[in-house]
C-alpha positions as CSV (number, residue, x, y, z in Angstrom):
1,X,-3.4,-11.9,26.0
2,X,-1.8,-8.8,23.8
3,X,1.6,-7.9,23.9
4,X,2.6,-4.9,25.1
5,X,3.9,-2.1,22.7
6,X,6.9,-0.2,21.9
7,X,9.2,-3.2,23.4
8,X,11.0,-5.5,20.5
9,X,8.5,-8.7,19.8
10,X,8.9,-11.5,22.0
11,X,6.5,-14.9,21.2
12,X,4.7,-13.0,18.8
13,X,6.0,-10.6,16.9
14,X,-4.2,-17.8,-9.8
15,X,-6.5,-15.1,-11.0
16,X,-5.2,-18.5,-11.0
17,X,-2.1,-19.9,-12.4
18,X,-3.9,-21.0,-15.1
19,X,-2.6,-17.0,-15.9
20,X,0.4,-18.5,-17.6
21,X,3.8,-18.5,-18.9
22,X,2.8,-15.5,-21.3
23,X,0.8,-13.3,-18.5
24,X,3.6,-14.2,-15.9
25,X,6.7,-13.1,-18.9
26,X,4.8,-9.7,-19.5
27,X,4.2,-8.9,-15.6
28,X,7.8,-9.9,-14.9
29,X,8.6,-7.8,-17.9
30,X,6.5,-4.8,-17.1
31,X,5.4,-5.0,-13.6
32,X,7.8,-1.8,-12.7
33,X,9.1,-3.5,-9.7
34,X,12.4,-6.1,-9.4
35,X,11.7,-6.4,-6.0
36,X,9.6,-8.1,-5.9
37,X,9.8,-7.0,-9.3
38,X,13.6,0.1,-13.7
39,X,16.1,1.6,-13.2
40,X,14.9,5.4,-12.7
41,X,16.6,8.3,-11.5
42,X,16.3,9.1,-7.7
43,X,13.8,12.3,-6.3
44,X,23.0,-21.1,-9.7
45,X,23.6,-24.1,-8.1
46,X,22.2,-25.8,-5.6
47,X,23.0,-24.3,-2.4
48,X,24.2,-26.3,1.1
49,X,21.6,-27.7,3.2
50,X,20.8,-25.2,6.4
51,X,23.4,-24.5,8.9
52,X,24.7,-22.3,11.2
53,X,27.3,-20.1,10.2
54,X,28.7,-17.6,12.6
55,X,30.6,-14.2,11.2
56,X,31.1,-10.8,12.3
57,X,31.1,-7.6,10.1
58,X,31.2,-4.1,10.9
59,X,29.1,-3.2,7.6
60,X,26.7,-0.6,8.2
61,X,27.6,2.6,6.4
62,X,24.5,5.0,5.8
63,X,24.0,4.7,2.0
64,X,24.3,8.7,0.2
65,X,20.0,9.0,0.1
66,X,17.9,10.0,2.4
67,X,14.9,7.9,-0.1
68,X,12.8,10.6,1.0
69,X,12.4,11.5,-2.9
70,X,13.9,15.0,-3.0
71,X,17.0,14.0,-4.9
72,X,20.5,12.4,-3.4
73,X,22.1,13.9,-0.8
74,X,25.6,13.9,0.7
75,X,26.8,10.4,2.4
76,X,26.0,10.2,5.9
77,X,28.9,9.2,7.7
78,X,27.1,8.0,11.4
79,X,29.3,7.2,14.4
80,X,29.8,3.2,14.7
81,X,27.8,3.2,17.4
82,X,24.4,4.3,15.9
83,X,25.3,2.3,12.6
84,X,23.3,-1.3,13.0
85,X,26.1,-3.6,12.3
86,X,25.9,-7.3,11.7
87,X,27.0,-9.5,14.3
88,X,26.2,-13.5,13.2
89,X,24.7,-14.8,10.7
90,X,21.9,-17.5,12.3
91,X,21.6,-20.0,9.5
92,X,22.6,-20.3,5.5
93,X,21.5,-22.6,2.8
94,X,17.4,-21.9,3.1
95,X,15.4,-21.4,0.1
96,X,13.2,-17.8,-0.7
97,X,12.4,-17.8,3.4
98,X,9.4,-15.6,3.8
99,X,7.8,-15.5,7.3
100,X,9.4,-14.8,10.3
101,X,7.8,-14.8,14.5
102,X,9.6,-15.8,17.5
103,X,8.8,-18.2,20.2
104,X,9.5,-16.8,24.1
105,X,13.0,-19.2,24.6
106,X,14.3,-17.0,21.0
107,X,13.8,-19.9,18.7
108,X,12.4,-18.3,15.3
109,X,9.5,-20.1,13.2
110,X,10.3,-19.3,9.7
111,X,7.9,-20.2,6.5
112,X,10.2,-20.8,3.3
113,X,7.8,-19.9,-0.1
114,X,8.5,-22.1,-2.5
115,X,9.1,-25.6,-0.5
116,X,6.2,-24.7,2.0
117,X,8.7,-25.9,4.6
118,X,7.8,-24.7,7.9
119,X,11.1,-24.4,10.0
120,X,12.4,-24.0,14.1
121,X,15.6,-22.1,14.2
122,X,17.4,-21.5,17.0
123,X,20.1,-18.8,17.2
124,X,22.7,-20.7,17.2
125,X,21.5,-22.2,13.4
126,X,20.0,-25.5,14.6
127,X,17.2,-25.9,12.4
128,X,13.9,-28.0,12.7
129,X,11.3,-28.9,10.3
130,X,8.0,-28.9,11.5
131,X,6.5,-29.8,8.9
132,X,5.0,-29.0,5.3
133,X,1.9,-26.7,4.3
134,X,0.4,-29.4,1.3
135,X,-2.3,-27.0,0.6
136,X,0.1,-24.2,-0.6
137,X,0.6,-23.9,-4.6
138,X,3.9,-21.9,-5.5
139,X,4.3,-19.9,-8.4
140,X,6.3,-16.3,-8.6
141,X,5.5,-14.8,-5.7
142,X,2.8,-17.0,-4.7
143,X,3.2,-19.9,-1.8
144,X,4.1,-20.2,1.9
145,X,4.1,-16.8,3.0
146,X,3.7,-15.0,5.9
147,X,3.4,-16.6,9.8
148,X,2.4,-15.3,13.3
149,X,2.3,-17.4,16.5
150,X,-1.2,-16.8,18.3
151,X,-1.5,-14.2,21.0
152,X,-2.3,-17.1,23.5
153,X,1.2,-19.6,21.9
154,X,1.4,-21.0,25.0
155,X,-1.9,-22.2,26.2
156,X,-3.0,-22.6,22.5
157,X,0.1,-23.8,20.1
158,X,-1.3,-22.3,17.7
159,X,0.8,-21.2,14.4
160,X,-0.7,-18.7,11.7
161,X,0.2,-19.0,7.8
162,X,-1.0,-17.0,5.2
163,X,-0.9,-19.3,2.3
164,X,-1.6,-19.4,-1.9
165,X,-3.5,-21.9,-2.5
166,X,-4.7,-23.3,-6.1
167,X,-8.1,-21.6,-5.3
168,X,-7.1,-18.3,-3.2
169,X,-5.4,-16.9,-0.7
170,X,-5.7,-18.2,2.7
171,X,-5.4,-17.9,6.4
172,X,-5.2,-20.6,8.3
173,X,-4.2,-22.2,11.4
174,X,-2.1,-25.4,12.8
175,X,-1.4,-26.8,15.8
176,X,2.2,-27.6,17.0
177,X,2.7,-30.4,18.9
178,X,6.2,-30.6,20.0
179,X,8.2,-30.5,16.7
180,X,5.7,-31.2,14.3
181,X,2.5,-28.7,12.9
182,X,-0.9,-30.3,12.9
183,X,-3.3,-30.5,10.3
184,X,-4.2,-26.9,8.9
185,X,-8.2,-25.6,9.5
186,X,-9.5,-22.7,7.2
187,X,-9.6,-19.2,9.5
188,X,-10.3,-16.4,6.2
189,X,-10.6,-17.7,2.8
190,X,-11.7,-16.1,-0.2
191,X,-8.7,-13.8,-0.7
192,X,-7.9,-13.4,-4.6
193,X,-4.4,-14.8,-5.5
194,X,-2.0,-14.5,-8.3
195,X,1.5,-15.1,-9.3
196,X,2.0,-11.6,-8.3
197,X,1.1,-9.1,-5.3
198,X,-0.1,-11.3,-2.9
199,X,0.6,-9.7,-0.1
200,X,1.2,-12.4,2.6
201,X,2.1,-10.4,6.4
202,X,0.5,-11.7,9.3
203,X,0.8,-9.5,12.7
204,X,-1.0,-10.0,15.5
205,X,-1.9,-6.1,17.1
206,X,-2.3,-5.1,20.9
207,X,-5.5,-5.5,20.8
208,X,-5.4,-9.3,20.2
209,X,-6.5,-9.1,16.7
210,X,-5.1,-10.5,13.5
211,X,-3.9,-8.2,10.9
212,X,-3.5,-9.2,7.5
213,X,-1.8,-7.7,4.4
214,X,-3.2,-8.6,0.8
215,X,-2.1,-7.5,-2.7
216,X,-4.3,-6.4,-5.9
217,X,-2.9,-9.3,-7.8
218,X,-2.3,-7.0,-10.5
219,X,-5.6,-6.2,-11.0
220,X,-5.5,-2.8,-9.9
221,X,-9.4,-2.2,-10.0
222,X,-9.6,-4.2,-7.0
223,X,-7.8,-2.4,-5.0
224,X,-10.5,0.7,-4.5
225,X,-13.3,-2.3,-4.3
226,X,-14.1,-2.4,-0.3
227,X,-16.1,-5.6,-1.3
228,X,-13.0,-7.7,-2.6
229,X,-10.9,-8.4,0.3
230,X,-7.4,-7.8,-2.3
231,X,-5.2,-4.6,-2.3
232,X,-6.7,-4.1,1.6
233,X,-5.2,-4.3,5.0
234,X,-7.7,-6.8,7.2
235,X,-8.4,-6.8,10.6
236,X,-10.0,-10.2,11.5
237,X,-10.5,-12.1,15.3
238,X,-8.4,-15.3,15.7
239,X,-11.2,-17.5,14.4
240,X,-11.4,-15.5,11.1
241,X,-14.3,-13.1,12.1
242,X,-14.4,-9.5,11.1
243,X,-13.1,-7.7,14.1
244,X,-15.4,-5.9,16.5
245,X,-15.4,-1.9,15.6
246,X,-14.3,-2.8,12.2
247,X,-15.0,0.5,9.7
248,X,-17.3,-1.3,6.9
249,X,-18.7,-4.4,8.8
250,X,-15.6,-7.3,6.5
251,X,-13.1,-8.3,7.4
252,X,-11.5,-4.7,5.7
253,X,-9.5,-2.7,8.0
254,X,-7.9,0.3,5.0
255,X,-7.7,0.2,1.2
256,X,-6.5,1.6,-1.6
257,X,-3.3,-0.6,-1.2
258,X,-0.5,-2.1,-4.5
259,X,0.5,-4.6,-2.3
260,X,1.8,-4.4,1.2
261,X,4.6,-7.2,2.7
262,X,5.3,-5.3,5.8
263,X,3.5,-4.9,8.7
264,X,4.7,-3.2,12.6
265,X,3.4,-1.3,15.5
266,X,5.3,1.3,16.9
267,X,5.1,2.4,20.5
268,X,2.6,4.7,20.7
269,X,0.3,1.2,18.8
270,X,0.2,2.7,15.5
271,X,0.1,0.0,12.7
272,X,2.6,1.2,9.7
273,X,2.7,-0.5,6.4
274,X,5.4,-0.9,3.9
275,X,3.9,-1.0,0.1
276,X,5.4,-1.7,-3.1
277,X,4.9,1.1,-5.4
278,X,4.8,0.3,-9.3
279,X,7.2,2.0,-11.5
280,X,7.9,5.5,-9.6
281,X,7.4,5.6,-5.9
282,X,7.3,3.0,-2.9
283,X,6.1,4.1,0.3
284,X,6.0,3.3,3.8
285,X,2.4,4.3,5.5
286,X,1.0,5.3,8.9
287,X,-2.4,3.1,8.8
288,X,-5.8,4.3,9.9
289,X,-8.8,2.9,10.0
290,X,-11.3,3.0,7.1
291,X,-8.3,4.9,4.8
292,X,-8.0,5.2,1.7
293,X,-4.4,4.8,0.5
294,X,-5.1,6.2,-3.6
295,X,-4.2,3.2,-5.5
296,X,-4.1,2.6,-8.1
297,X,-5.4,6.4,-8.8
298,X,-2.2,7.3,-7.3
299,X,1.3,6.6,-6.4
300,X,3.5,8.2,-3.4
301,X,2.0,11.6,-2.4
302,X,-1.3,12.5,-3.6
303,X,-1.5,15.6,-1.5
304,X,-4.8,15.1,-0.2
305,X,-6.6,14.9,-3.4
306,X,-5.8,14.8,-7.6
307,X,-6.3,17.5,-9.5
308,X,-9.7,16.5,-11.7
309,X,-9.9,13.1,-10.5
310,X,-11.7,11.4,-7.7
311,X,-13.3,13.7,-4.7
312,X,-12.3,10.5,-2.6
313,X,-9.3,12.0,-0.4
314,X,-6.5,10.0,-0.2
315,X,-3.9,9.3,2.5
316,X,-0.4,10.4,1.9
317,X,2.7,8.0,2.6
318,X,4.9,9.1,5.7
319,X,7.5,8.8,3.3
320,X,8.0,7.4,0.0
321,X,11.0,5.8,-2.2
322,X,12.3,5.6,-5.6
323,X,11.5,1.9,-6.8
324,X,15.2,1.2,-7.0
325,X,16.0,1.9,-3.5
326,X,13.6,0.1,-1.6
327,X,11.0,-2.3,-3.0
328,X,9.9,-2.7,0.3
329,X,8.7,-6.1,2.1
330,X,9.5,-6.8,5.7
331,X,8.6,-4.1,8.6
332,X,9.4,-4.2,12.1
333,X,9.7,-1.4,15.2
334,X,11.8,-0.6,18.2
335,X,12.8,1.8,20.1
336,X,11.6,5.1,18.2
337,X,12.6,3.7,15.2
338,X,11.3,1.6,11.8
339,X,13.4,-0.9,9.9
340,X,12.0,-2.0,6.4
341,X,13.8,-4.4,4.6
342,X,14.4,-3.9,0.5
343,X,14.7,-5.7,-2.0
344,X,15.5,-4.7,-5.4
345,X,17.0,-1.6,-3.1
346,X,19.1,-4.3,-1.2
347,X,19.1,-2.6,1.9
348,X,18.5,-1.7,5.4
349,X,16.2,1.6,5.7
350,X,15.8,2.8,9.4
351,X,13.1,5.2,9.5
352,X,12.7,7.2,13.2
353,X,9.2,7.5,14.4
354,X,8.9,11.5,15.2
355,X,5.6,13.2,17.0
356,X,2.5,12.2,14.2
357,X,4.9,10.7,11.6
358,X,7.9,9.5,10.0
359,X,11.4,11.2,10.2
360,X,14.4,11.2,7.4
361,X,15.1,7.5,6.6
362,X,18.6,6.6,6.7
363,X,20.2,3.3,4.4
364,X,22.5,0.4,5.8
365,X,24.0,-2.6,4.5
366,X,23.8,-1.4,0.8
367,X,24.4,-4.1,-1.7
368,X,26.5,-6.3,0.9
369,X,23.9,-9.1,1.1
370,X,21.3,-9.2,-1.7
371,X,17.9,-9.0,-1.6
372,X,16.1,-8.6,1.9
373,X,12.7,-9.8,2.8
374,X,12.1,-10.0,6.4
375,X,13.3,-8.4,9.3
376,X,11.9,-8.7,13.0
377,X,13.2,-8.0,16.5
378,X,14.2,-11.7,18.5
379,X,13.4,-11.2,22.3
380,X,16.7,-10.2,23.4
381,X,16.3,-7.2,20.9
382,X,18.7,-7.8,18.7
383,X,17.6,-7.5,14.8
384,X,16.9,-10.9,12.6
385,X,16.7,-10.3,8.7
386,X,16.5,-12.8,5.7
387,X,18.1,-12.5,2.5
388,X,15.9,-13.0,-0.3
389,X,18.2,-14.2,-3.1
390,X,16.7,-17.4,-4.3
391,X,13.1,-15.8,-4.8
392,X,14.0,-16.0,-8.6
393,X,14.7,-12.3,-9.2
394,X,18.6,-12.5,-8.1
395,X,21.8,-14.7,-8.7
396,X,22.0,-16.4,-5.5
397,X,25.5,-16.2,-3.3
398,X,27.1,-18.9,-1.5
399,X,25.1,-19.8,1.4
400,X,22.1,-17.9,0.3
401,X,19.4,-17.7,1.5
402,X,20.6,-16.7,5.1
403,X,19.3,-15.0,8.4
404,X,21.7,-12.1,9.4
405,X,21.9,-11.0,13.0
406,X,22.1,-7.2,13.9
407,X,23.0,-5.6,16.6
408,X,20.7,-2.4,16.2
């Protein structure tokens, strides 16, 4: 069964750490992003347990860039009634939550990283654990990551997690039975892990295939290796098979990538990706098959090729960010229109779909909540997004970590 596009999502939507305190202090030190690791120029205690927390705010004013990279503009005022503005907040008190899907009634099932906590929340901020993922191995931005119900959730029950392990990075499966997640079974393994760039979005496409973003680790060299399955988007069957008309007979779908958290289709079926750049530009990608997306021979726009470097062409971002207004992870797509969630940028970017590409992003929700991971569209279309404030990289607020609720 696929789901049809350009309508919000419904049921759908280390190296090893043996690395070390000293590899982990320099990366953190000089890894270029603080979300999810510079400043640059623009062209606590422990928290409650989760609850339900209901609040209004009328925050939503555009920020003054466009975080199209040609310099700040003037502040976009927008008429309240374009401005997405948010209207509950679903749940406080979780820890670095990660994954995000929906289940057809509007429940969410929501991964946490660093407990491996698998959770049920319903809108109203009644929260369930299903269960624990044993198998995961935290550590910086390793752990429980991203989740995906299967195409078929409701003849199947089957729940998708991408998962750092103590070996690699994982794909694997679980049935849920009522409240409680089965045992997981192994769908791809073999995918390199790290304490950093791991990647981690699951999205299941119209065409009834799995899609699966992965990082370079900070190994960069792997990222232009089509044999190593890091800095790659894949494109693998439900039992972990490459996918039929695959471009290189793997599991790999495009290359070239840092490390991509965000994942979306727009209406037309187009797969976008949201990448984290390293020290200069982050970027927000229309994906094609058997691309080549430059890194780590380049960052942001490439124009086609670089002057005395590779003959390989390379495909340009749709649009592309200073590193301190976006850090981009989560992705998601409704009408016309791309929201990617930042975090060292702490913001809202909507980006409209236009014709072939992307037009002038537009900023919300500067600085009012923190960090932001994931955003994805609940079945009755309105907007769910997760702070990202206990991840380690920020001081954490009262009630943090918390799903928001946005009328778009």
């Amino acid at each position: 069964m696929t789901r049809p596009t350009g309508q919000p999502r419904t049921s759908r939507t280390l190296a090893s750490y043996a690395v070390g305190a000293l590899l982990l202090s320099v990366v953190l030190a000089g890894c270029g992003q603080g979300g999810d690791e510079v400043d640059v120029d623009v062209t606590g205690t422990a928290p409650a347990s989760p609850s339900a927390q209901a609040s209004e705010s009328a925050s939503g004013t555009a920020s003054p860039s466009a975080g199209t990279g040609q310099g700040r503009g003037e502040r976009v005022e927008l008429p309240t009634s374009r401005r997405p503005r948010v209207v509950a907040t679903a749940v406080t008190g979780l820890e670095a939550p990660w994954g995000l899907d929906f289940f057809a009634d509007g429940d969410a099932i929501v991964t946490e990283r660093d407990t491996t906590r698998v959770l049920r929340v319903s809108p109203d901020g009644e929260v369930t654990e299903l269960g624990t993922i044993d198998a995961a191995a935290p550590g910086g931005e390793a752990g429980l990551l991203g989740v995906a119900l299967s195409p078929d959730f409701e003849q199947d029950r089957l729940v998708y997690l991408y998962v750092t392990t103590a070996e690699d990075n994982r794909v694997v499966r679980a049935e849920l039975d009522g409240d409680r997640l089965g045992a997981t079974e192994d769908v791809l393994t073999g995918i390199p892990n790290g304490s950093i760039h791991d990647g981690g979005r699951l999205l299941f496409g119209p065409d009834g295939h799995l899609y699966v973003s992965t990082g370079e680790i900070g190994e960069p060299e792997r990222a232009q290796d089509r044999d190593d399955l890091g800095g790659k988007i894949l494109r693998i069957t439900t039992d972990g098979e490459p996918a039929p008309g695959n471009p290189f007979d793997s599991p790999v779908w495009s290359w070239g990538h840092r490390n991509v958290q965000g994942l979306a289709f727009d209406g037309e079926g187009r797969l976008w990706a949201s990448e984290f750049g390293d020290s200069t530009w982050d970027e927000l990608n229309l994906v094609e098959k058997g691309a080549n997306y430059g890194w780590p021979g380049v960052e942001g726009r490439a124009e086609g090729t670089i002057q005395g470097g590779p003959s390989e062409e390379f495909v340009d971002p749709q649009a592309q960010w200073r590193t301190d207004e976006a850090s981009p992870s989560g992705l998601a797509h409704a009408d016309g229109h791309l929201y990617l969630a930042a975090l060292r940028g702490e913001r809202l970017w909507r980006v409209p779909v236009e014709g072939d590409g992307a037009g002038e992003p537009e900023a919300f929700l500067v600085g009012d909540h923190g960090r932001m991971r994931t955003v994805a569209f609940a079945p009755d279309g309105r907007l769910w997004l997760t702070t990202s404030n206990r991840d380690g990289r920020a001081e954490p607020r009262e009630g943090d970590d918390r799903i928001l609720v946005l009328k778009p």
